[in-house]
MARVOKE-661370 format. One line per field, with one value per atom (N, C-alpha, C): chain; atom name; z, x, y; residue in three letters. Coordinates in steps of 0.05 Angstrom, whole numbers, plus 5000, padded with zeros to 4 digits. Atoms other than C-alpha are relative to their C-alpha. Example, Ala and Ser with C-alpha at 12.3 -4.5 7.8 and 13.67 -1.06 7.14 Angstrom:
mol <- [A_A_A_A_A_A]
atom <- [N_CA_C_N_CA_C]
w <- [5000_5156_5000_4999_5143_5014]
u <- [5018_5246_5018_4984_5273_4985]
v <- [4976_4910_5024_4976_4979_5022]
type <- [ALA_ALA_ALA_SER_SER_SER]
# end
This chain:
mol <- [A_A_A_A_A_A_A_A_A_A_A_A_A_A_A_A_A_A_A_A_A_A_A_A_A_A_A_A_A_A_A_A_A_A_A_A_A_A_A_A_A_A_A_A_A_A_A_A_A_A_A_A_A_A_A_A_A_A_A_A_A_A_A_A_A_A_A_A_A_A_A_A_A_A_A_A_A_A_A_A_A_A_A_A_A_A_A_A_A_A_A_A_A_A_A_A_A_A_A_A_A_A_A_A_A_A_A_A_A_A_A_A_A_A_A_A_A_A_A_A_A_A_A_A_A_A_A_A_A_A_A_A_A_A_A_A_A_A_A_A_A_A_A_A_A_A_A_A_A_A_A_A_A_A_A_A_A_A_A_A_A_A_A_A_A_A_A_A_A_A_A_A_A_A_A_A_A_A_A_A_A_A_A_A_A_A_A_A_A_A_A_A_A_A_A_A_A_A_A_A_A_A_A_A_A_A_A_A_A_A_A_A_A_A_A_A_A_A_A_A_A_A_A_A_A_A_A_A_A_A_A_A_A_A_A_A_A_A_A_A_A_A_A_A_A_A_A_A_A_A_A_A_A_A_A_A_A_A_A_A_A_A_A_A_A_A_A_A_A_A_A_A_A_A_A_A_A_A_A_A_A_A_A_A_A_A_A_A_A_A_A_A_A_A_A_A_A_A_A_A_A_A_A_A_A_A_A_A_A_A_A_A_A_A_A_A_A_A_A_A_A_A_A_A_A_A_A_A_A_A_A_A_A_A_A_A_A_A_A_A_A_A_A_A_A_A_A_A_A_A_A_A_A_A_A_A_A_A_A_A_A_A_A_A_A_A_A_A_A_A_A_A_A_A_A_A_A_A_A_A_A_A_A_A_A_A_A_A_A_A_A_A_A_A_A_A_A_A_A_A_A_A_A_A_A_A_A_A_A_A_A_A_A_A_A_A_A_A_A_A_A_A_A_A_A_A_A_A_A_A_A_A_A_A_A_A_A_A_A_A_A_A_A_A_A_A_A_A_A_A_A_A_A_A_A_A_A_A_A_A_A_A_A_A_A_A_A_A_A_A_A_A_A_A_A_A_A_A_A_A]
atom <- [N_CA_C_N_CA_C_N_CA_C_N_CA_C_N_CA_C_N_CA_C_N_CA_C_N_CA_C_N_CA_C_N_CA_C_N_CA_C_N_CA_C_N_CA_C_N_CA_C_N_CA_C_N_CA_C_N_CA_C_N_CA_C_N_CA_C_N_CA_C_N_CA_C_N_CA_C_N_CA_C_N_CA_C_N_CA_C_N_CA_C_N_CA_C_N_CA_C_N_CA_C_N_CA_C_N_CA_C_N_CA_C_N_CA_C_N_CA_C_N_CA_C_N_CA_C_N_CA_C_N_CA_C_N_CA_C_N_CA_C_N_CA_C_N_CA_C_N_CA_C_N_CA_C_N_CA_C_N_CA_C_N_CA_C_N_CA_C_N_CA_C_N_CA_C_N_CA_C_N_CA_C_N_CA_C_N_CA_C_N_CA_C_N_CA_C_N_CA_C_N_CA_C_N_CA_C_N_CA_C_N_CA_C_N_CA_C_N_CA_C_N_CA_C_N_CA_C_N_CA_C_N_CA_C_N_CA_C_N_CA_C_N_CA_C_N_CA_C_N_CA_C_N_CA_C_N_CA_C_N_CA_C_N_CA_C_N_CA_C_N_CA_C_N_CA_C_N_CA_C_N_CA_C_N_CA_C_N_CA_C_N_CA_C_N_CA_C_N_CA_C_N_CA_C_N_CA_C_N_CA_C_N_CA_C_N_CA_C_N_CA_C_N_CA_C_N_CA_C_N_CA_C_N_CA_C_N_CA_C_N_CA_C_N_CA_C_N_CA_C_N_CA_C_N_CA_C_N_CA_C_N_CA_C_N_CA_C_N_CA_C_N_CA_C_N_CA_C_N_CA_C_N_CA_C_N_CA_C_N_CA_C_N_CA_C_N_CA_C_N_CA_C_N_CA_C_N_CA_C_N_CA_C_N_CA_C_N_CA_C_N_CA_C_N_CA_C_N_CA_C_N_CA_C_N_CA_C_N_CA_C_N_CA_C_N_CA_C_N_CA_C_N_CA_C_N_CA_C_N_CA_C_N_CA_C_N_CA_C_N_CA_C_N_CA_C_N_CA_C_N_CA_C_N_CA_C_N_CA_C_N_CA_C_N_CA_C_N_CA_C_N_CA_C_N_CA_C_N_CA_C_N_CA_C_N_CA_C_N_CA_C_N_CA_C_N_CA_C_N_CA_C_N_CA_C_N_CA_C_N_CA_C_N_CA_C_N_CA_C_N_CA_C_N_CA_C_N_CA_C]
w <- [4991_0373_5025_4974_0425_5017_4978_0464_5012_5002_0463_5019_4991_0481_5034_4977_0546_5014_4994_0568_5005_5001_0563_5021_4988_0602_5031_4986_0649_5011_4974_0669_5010_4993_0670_5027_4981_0720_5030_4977_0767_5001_4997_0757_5021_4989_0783_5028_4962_0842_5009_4991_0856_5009_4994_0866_5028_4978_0932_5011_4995_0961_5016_4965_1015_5016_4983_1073_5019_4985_1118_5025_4964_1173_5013_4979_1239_5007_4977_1296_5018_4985_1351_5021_4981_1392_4984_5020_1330_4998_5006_1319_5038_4974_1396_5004_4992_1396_4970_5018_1332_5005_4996_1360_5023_4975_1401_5022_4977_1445_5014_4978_1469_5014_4990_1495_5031_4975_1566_5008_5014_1541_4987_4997_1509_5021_4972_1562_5019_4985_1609_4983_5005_1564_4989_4996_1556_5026_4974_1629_5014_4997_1631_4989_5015_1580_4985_5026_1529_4981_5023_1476_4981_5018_1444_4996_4998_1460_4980_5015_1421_4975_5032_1360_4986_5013_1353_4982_5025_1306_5003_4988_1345_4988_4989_1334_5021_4971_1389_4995_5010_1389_5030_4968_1440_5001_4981_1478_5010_4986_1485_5011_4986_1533_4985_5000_1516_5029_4976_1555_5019_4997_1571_5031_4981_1607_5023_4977_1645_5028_4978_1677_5020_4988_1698_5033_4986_1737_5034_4975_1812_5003_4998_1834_5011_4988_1879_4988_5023_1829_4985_5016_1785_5006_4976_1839_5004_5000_1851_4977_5036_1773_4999_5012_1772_5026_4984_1835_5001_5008_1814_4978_5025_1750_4995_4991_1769_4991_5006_1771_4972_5030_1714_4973_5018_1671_5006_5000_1696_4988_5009_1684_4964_5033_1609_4989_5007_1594_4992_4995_1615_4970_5028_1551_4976_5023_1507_4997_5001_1471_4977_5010_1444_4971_5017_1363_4986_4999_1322_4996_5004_1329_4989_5013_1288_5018_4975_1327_4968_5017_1260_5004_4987_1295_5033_4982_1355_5010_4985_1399_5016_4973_1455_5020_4981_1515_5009_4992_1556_4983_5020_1523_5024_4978_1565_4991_5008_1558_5002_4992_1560_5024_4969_1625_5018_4991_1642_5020_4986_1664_4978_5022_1622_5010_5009_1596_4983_5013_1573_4979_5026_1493_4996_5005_1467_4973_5024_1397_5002_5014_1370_4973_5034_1293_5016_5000_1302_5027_4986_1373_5014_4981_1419_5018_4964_1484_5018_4982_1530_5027_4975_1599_5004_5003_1613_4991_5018_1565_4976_5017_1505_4966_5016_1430_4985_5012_1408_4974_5028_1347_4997_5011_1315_4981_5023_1276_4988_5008_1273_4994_5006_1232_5008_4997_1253_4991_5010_1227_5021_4985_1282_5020_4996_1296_4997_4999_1309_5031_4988_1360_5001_4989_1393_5015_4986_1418_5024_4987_1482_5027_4994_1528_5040_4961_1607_5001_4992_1630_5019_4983_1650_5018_4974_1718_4998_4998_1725_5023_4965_1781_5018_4991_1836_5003_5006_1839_5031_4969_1903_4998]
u <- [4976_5837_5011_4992_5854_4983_5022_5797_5011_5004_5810_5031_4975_5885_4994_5008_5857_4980_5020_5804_5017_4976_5861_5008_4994_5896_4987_5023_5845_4997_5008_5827_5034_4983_5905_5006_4995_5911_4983_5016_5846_5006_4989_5875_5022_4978_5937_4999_4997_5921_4972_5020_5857_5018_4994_5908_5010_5003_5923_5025_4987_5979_5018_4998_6018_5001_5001_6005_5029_4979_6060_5002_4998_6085_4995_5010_6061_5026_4985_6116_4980_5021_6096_4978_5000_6081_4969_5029_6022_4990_5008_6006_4984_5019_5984_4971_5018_5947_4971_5021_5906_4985_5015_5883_4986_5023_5824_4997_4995_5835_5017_4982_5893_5005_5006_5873_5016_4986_5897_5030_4972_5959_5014_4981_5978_4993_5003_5952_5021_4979_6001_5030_4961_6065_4998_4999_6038_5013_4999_6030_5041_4968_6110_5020_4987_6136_5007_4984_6159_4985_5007_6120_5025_4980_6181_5022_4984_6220_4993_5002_6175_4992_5005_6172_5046_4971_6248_5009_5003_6282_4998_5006_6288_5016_5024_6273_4987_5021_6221_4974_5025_6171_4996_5014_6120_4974_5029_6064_4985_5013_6011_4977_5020_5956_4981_5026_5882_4984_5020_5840_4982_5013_5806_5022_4986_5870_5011_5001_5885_4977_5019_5814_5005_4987_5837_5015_4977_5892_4981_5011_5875_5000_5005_5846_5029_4963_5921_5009_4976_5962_4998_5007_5937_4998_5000_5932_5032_4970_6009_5012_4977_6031_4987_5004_5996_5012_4988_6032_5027_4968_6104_5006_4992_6126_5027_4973_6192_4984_5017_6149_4978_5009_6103_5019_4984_6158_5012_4993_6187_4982_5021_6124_4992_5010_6107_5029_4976_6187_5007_5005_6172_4993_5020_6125_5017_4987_6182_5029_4976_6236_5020_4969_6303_4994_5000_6291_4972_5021_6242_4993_5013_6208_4978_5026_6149_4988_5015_6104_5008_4983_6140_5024_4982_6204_5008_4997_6193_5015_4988_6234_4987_5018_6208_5028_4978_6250_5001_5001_6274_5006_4981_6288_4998_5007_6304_4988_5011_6261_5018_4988_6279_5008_4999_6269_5014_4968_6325_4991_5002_6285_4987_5000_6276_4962_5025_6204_4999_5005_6190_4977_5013_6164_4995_5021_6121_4987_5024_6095_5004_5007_6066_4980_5024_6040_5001_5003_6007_4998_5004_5993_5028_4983_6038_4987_5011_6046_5027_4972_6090_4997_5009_6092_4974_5020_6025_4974_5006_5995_5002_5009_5959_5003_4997_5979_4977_5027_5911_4993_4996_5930_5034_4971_5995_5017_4981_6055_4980_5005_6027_5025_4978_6075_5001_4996_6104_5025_4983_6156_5026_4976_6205_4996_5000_6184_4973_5014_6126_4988_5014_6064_4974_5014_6026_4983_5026_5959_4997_5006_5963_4978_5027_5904_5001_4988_5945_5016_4980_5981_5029_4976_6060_5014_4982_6085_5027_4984_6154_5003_4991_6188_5013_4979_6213_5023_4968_6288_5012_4995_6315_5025]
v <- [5012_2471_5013_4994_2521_4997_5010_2510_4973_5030_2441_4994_4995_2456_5009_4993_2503_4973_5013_2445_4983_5018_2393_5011_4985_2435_4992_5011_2442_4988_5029_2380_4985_5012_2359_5015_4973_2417_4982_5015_2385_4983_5026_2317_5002_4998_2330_5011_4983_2376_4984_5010_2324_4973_5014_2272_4995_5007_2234_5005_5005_2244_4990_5014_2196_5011_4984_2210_5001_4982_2243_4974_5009_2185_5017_4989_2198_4988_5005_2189_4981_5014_2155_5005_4983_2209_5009_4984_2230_4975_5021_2160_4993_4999_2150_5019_4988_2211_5001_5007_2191_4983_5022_2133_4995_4996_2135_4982_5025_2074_5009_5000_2099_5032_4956_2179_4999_5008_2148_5003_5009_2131_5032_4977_2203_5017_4989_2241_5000_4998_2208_5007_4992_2210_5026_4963_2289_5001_5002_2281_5000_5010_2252_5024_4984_2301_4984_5025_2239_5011_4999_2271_5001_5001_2297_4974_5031_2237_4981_5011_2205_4998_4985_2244_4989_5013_2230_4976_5020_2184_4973_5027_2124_4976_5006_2075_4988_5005_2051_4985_5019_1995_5002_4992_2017_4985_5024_1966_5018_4983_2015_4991_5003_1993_5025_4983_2020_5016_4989_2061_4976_5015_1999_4982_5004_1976_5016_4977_2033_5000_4998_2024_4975_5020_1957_5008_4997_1986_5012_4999_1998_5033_4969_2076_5015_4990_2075_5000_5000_2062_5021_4981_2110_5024_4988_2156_5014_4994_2155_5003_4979_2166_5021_4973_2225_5018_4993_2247_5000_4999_2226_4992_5004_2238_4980_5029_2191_4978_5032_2134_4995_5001_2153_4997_4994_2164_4963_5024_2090_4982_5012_2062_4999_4987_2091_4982_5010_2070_4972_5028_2003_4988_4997_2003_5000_4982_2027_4968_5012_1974_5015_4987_2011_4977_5025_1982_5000_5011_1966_4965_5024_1906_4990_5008_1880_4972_5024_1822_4976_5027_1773_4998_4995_1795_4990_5001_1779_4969_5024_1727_4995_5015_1683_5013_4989_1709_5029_4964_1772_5016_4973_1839_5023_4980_1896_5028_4982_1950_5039_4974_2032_5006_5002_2030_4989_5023_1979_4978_5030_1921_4982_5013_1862_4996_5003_1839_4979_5026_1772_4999_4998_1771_4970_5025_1711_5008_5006_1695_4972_5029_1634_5006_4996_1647_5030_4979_1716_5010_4993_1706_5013_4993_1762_5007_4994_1773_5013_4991_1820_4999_5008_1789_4993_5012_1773_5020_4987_1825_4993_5019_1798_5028_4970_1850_4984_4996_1865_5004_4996_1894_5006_5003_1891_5016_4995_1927_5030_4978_1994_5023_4989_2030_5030_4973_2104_5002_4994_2138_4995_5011_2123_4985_5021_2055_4983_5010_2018_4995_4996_2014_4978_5030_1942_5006_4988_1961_4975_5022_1910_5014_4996_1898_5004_4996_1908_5027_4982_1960_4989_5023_1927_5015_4982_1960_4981_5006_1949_4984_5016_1909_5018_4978_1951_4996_5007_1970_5002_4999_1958_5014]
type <- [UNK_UNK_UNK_UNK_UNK_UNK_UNK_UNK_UNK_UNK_UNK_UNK_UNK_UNK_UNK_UNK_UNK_UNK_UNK_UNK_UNK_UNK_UNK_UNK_UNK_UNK_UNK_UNK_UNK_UNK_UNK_UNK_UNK_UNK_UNK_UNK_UNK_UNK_UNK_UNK_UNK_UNK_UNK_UNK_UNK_UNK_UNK_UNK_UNK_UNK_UNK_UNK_UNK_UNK_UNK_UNK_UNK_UNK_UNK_UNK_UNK_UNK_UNK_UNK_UNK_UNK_UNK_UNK_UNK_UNK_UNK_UNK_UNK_UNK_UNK_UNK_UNK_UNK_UNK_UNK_UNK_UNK_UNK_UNK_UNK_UNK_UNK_UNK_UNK_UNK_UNK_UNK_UNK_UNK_UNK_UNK_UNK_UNK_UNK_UNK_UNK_UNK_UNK_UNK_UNK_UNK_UNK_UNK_UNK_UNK_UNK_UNK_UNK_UNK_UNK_UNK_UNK_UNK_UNK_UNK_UNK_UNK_UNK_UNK_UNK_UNK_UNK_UNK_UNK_UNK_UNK_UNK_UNK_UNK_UNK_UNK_UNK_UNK_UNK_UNK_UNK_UNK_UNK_UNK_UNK_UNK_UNK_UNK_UNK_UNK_UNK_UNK_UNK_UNK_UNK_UNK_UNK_UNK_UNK_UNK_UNK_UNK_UNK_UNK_UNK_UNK_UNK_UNK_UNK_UNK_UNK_UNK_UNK_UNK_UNK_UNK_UNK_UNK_UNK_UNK_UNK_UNK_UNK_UNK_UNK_UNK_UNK_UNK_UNK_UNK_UNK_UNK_UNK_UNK_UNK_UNK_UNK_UNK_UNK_UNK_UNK_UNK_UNK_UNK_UNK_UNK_UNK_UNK_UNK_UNK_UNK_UNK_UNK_UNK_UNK_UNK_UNK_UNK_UNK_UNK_UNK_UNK_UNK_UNK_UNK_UNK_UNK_UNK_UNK_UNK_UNK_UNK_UNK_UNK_UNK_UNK_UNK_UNK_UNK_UNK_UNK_UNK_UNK_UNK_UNK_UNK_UNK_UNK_UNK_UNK_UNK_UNK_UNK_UNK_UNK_UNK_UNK_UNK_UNK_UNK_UNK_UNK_UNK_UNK_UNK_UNK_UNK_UNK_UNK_UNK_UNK_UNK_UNK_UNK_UNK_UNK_UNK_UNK_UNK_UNK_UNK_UNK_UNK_UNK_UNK_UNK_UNK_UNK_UNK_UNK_UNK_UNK_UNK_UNK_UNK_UNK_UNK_UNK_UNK_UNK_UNK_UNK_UNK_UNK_UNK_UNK_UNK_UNK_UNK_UNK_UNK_UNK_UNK_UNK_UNK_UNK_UNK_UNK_UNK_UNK_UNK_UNK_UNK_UNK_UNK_UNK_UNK_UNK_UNK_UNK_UNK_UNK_UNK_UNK_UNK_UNK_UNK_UNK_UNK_UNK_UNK_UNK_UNK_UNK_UNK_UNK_UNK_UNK_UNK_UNK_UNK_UNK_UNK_UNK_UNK_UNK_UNK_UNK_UNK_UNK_UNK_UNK_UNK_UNK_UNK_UNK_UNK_UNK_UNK_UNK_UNK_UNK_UNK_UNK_UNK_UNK_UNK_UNK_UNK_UNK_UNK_UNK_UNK_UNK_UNK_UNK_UNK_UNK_UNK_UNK_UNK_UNK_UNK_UNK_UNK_UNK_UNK_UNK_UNK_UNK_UNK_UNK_UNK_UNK_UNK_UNK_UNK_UNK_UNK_UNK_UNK_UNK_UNK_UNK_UNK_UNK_UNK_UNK_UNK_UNK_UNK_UNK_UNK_UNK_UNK_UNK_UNK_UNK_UNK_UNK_UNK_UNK_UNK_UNK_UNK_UNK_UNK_UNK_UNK_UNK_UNK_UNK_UNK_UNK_UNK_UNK_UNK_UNK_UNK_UNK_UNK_UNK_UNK_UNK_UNK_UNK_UNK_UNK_UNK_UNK_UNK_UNK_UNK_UNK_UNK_UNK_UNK_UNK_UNK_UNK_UNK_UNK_UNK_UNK_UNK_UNK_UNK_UNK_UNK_UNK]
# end
């Protein structure tokens, strides 16, 4: 019987500490840098200093272009954000809407982004789209907001 009692025991012991436990939201700032598509993408908002910005509570629904879109982008352009963090930092911002939004949330129309220029949103059914950037994957949850894997990189308009 005590055996039986210790063995019980026992396995309630490995049960319990073998169990799963949820995992810990990511921010958006840990959620970027988990995701291998987008290495481009934290790099620069290292590059910016917005990491912590975007560990905060937010929330923040961010349009992150892939590595794939970045290559897109012209050798000048790319060239000059890593030369002025001003403009990098406008640029990345651009990306960023004050809020969360989910892509079943979304409105047809402007919204103004962090950055303080508006950005024209588009669904139809599942299809979104921010300006003429297509969301690849959708409604990636982080703990202080959510993260739209889209397939452009959206330069702002300049501010005269």
């Amino acid at each position: 019987m005590m055996m039986s009692k210790l063995l019980s025991s026992a396995l309630l012991a490995v049960t319990i500490s073998g169990c799963a436990t949820p995992p810990t939201p990511r921010t958006i700032s840990e959620t970027t840098a988990a995701t291998p598509q987008l290495s481009t993408l934290t790099k620069l908002i290292n590059d910016a200093g917005l990491t912590e910005t975007l560990k905060e509570p937010g929330p923040y629904t961010v349009f992150a272009p892939t590595d794939d879109a970045f290559k897109a982008v012209p050798a000048k352009t790319l060239d000059a954000l890593s030369k002025d963090k001003a403009l990098l930092i406008s640029v990345l911002t651009y990306h960023v809407l004050p809020g969360k939004v989910t892509a079943a949330e979304v409105k047809n129309g402007p919204v103004t982004t962090v950055q303080g220029s508006p950005v024209s949103l588009y669904r139809s059914g599942s299809f979104v789209t921010v300006e003429n950037a297509v969301v690849s994957t959708a409604d990636i949850e982080a703990s202080n907001g959510v993260v739209h894997i889209v397939d452009q990189v959206l330069i702002p308009p300049v501010k005269k």
